[in-house]
C-alpha positions as CSV (number, residue, x, y, z in Angstrom):
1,X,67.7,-37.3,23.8
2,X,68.4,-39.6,26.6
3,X,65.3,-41.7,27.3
4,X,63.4,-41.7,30.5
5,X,65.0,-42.7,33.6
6,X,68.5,-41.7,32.6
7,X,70.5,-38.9,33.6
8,X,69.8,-34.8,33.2
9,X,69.9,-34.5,29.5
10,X,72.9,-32.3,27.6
11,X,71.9,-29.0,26.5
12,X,71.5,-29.8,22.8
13,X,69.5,-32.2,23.5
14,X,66.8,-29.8,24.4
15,X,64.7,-27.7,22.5
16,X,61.1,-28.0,24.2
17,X,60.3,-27.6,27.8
18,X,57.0,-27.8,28.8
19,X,55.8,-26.5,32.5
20,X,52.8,-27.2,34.4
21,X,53.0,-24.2,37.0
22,X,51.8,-23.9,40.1
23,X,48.2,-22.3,40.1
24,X,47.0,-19.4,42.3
25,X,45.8,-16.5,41.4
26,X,47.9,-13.4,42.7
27,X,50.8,-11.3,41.2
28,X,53.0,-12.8,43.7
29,X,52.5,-16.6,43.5
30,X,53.5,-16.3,39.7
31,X,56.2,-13.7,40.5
32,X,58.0,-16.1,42.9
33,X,57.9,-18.9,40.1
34,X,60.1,-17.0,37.6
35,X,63.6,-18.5,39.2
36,X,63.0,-21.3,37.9
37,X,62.1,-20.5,34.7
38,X,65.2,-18.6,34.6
39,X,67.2,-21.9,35.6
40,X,65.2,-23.4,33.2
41,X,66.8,-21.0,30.5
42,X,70.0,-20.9,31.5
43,X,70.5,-24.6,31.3
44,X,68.8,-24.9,28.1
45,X,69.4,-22.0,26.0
46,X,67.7,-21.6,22.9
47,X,65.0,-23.7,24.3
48,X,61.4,-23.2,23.5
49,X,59.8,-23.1,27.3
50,X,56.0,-23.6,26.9
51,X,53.9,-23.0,30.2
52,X,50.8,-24.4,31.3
53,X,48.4,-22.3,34.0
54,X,44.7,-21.3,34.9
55,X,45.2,-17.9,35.3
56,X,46.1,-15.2,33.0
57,X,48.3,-13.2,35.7
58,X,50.9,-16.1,33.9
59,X,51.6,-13.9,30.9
60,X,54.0,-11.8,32.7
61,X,57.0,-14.9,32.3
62,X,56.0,-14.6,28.7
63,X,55.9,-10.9,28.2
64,X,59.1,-10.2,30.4
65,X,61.3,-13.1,28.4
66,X,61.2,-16.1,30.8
67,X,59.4,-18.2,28.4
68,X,57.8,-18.4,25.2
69,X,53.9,-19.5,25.3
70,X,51.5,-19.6,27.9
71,X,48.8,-22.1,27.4
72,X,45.7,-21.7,29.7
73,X,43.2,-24.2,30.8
74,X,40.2,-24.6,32.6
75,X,41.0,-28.3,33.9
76,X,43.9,-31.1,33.3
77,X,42.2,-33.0,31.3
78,X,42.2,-35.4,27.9
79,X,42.1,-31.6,25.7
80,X,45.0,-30.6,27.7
81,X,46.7,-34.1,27.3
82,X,46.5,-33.9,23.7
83,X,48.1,-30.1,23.7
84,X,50.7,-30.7,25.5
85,X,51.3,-34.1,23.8
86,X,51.3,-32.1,20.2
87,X,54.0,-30.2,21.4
88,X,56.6,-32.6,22.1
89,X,58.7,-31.8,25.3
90,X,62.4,-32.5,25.5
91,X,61.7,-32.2,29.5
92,X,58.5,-31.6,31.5
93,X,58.5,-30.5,34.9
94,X,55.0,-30.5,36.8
95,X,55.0,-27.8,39.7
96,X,51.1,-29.4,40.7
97,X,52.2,-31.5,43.7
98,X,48.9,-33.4,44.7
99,X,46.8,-33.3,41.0
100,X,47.2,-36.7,39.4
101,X,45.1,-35.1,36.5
102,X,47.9,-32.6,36.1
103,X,50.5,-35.3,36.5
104,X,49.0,-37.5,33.4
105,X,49.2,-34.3,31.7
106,X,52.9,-33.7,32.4
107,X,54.2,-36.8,33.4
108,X,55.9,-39.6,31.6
109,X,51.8,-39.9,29.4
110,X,53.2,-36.7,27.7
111,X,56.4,-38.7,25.9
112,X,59.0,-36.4,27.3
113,X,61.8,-38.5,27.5
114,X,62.6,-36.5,31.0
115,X,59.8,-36.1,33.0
116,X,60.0,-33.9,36.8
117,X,57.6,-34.2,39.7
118,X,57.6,-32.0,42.6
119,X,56.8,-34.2,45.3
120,X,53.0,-34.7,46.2
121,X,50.9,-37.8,46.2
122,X,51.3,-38.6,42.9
123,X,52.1,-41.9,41.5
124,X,56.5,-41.8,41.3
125,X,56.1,-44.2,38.1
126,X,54.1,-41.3,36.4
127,X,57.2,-39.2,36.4
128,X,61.1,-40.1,35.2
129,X,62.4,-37.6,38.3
130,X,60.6,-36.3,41.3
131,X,62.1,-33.2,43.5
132,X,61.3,-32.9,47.2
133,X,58.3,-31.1,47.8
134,X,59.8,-28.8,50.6
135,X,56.2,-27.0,52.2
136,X,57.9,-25.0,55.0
137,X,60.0,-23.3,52.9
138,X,60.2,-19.7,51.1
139,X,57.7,-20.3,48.0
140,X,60.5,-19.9,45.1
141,X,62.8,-21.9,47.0
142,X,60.2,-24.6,46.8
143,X,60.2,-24.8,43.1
144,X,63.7,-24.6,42.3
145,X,64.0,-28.1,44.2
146,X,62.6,-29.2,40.8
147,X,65.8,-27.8,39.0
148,X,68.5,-30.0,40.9
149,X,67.1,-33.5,38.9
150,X,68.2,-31.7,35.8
151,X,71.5,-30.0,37.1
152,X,70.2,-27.0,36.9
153,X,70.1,-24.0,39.7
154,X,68.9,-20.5,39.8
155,X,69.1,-17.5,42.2
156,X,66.2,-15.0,43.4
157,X,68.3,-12.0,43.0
158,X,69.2,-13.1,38.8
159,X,65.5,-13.5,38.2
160,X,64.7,-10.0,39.3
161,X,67.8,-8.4,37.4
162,X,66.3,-10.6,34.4
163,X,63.4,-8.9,34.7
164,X,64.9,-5.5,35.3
165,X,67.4,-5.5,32.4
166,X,64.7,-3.5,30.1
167,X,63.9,-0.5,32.6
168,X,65.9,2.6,32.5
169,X,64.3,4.0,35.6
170,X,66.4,6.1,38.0
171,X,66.3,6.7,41.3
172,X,65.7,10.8,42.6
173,X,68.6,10.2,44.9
174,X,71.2,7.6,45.8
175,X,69.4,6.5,49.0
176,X,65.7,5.8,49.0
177,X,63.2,3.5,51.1
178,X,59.9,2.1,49.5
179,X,56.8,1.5,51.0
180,X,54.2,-1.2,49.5
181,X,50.8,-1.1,51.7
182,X,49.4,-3.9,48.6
183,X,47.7,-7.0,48.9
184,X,44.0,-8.3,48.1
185,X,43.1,-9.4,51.6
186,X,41.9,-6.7,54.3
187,X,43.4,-8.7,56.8
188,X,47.1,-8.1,55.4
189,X,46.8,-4.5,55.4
190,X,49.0,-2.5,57.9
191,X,47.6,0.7,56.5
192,X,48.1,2.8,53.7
193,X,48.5,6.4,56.2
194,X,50.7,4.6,59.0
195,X,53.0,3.8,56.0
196,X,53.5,7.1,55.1
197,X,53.6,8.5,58.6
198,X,56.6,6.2,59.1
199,X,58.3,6.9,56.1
200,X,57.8,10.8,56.9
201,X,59.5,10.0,60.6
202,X,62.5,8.2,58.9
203,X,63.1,10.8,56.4
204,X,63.4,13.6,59.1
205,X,65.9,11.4,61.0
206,X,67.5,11.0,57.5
207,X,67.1,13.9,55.2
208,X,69.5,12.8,52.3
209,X,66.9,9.9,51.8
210,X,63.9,9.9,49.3
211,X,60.9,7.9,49.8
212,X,58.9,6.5,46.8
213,X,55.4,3.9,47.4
214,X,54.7,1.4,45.1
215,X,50.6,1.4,44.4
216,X,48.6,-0.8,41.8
217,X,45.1,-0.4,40.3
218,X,43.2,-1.2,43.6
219,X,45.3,0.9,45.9
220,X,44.4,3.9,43.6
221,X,40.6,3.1,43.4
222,X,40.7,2.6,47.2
223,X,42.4,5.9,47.9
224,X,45.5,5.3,48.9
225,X,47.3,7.9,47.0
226,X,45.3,10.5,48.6
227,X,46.1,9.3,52.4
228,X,49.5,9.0,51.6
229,X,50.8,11.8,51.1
230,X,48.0,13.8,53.3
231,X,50.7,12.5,55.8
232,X,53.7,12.7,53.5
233,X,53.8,15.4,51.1
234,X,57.2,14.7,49.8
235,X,56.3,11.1,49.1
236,X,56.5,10.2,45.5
237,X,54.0,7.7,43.8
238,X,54.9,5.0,41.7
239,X,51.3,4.7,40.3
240,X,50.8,1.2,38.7
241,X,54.3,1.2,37.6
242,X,56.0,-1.3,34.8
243,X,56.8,-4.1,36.2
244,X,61.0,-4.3,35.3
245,X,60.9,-0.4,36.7
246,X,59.1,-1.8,40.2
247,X,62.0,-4.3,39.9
248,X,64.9,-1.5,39.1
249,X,63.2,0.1,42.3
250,X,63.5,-3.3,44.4
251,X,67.2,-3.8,43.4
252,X,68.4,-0.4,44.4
253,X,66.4,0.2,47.7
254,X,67.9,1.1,51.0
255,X,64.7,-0.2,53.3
256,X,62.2,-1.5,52.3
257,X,58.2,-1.0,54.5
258,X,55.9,-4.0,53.2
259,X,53.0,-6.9,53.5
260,X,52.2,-10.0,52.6
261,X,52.3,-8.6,48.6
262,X,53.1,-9.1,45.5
263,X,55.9,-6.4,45.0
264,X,56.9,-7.3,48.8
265,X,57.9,-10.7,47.5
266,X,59.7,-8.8,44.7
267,X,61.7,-6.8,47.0
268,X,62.8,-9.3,49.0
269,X,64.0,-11.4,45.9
270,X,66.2,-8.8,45.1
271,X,67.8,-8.8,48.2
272,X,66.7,-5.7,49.7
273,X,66.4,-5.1,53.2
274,X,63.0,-5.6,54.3
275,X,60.7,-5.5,56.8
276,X,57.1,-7.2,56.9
277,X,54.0,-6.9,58.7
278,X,51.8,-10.0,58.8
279,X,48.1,-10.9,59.9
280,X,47.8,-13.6,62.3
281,X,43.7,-13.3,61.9
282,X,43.9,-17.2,61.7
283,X,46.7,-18.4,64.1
284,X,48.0,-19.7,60.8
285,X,51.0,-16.9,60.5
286,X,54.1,-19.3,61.7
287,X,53.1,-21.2,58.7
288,X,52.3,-18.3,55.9
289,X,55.5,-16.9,57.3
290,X,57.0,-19.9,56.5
291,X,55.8,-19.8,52.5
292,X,55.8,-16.3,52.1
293,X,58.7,-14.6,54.3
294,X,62.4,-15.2,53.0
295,X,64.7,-15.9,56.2
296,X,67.6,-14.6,55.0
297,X,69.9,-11.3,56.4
298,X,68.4,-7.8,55.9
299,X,64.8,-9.7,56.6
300,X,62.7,-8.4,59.9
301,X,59.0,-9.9,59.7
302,X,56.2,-9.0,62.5
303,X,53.1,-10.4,63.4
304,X,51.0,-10.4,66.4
305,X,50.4,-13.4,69.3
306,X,47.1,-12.4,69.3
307,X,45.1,-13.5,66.4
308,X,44.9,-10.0,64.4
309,X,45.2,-8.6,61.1
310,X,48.5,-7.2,60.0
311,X,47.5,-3.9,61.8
312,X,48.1,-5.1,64.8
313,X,51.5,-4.7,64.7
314,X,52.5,-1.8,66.3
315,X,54.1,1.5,64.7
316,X,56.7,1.4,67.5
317,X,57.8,-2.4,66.1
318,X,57.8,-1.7,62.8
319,X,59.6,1.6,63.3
320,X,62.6,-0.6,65.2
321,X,63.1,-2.9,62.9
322,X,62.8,-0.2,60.1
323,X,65.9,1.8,62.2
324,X,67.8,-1.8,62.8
325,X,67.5,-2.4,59.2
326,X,69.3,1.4,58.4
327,X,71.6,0.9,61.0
328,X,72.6,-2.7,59.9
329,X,71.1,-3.6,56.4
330,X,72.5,-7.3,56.8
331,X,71.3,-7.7,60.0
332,X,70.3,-11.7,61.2
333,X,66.5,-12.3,59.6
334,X,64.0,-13.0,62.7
335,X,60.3,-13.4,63.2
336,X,59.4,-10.9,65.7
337,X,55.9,-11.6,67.6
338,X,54.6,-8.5,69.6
């Protein structure tokens, strides 16, 4: 191993990683992190990649094969220290931008030889790298900015094949749209029934295509199911589905119908054509746009002027950019206020 300092270090040099993730709670924030564990993989294979979180929603990098051991904690502290100090990193990367705590954990006190810092206001001498902390940015394309100090990249799309390559899920025609009305937060809700009434107008202007909506645990208990297909009879439920099925589903879909989510961030790291409806409740939506809304082609997000939940966008926008997205699935990405 090279020491600290030096350049990236050869693949056989390598056989611990240790990852201080970034912490939140939802499915999405830790969805949108498995890129770079995949980069992390590819360019160290047969690596043992350790990770480091406060919440349990972590375990699915570990049970879907983008690393090995999870190791939760309460705080960064000298019992974390000492863990992560047993283990013995090759390289340690530490996704925590602005906790020095975290950074004495992961940093250069740790004794990996190569040592990676995502940006933040942490001391540089703590780490042997740092990445640019880029804030206005997609979220995954924020953390795979710490892969480039290690000559290592990653692409959305991979991750979500990764993650797809156990489901043997198939489609009940060659075409279909999804619909995700998910998300914790009232405010991000465009509604569950307005969903399906959509889907059921776009299926009528296209007959040949199927429509399927992804629902979790909380959509269920809150009904959703129910109001759905009230509108949409032919609708078919994907009722807390597997996670590398929901990703087989993401990969193949002709239009996608989504919020602020976490299988709305999965679809559009797969690639699908998308469009989003998002809350401006807070005035804050340029800049959750700017984290959670992927600007690339086949992307349409809407939000509101007005400070409103995501259900005030209008059916008549979100129907237009759903028919611009079937007439024209690459179609330029745009924020569109109404």
């Amino acid at each position: 191993m090279r020491r600290a300092g030096s350049a990236s270090p050869a693949n056989r040099d390598v056989e611990r990683i240790a990852v201080c993730i970034a912490d939140f709670p939802n499915l999405g924030d830790h969805l949108v992190q498995l890129p770079l564990y995949l980069g992390l993989r590819e360019r160290f294979p047969g690596a043992h990649l350790l990770l480091a979180s406060r919440y349990p929603q972590a375990r699915i990098a570990v049970e879907h094969g983008f690393a090995d051991e999870l190791v939760l904690y309460r705080r960064a502290d000298r019992a974390l220290w000492r863990r992560v100090r047993a283990y013995r990193p090759d390289v340690s990367v530490c996704l925590r931008a602005s906790s020095k705590r975290a950074a004495l954990c992961f940093g250069r006190p740790c004794g990996a030889p190569v040592t990676v810092g995502l940006g933040g206001t942490t001391p540089s001498l703590l780490y042997s790298h740092r990445a640019p902390l880029h804030e206005r940015v997609y979220r995954p394309y924020r953390y795979l900015a710490a892969l480039a100090p290690l000559g290592a990249s990653a692409t959305l799309r991979a991750s979500v094949e990764h993650l797809a390559a156990g489901s043997a899920w198939q489609p009940a025609a060659a075409e279909y749209g999804v619909v995700a009305p998910n998300g914790m937060l009232e405010e991000k809700q465009w509604g569950a029934a307005r969903y399906a009434r959509l889907a059921a107008r776009l299926a009528r202007e296209r007959p040949g295509m199927a429509w399927y909506a992804a629902l979790g645990g909380r959509e269920l208990e809150a009904g959703f199911a129910e109001a759905m297909q009230a509108e949409f009879p032919a609708l078919r439920l994907l009722s807390e589905i597997a996670l590398p099925d929901l990703a087989r589903v993401m990969l193949g879909a002709r239009l996608v119908l989504a919020n602020d989510c976490g299988p709305g961030n999965l679809a559009q790291m797969a690639g699908a054509p998308i469009a989003l409806a998002f809350g401006n409740w807070d005035g804050e939506v340029e800049l959750r746009s700017d984290w959670w809304f992927d600007r690339r082609p086949g992307a349409i997000c809407l939000t509101t002027r007005a400070h409103l939940t995501a259900a005030g966008v209008p059916d008549e926008a979100l129907q237009a950019a759903a028919r611009t997205l079937l007439d024209d699935p690459g179609t330029a990405p745009r924020l569109v206020w109404t």
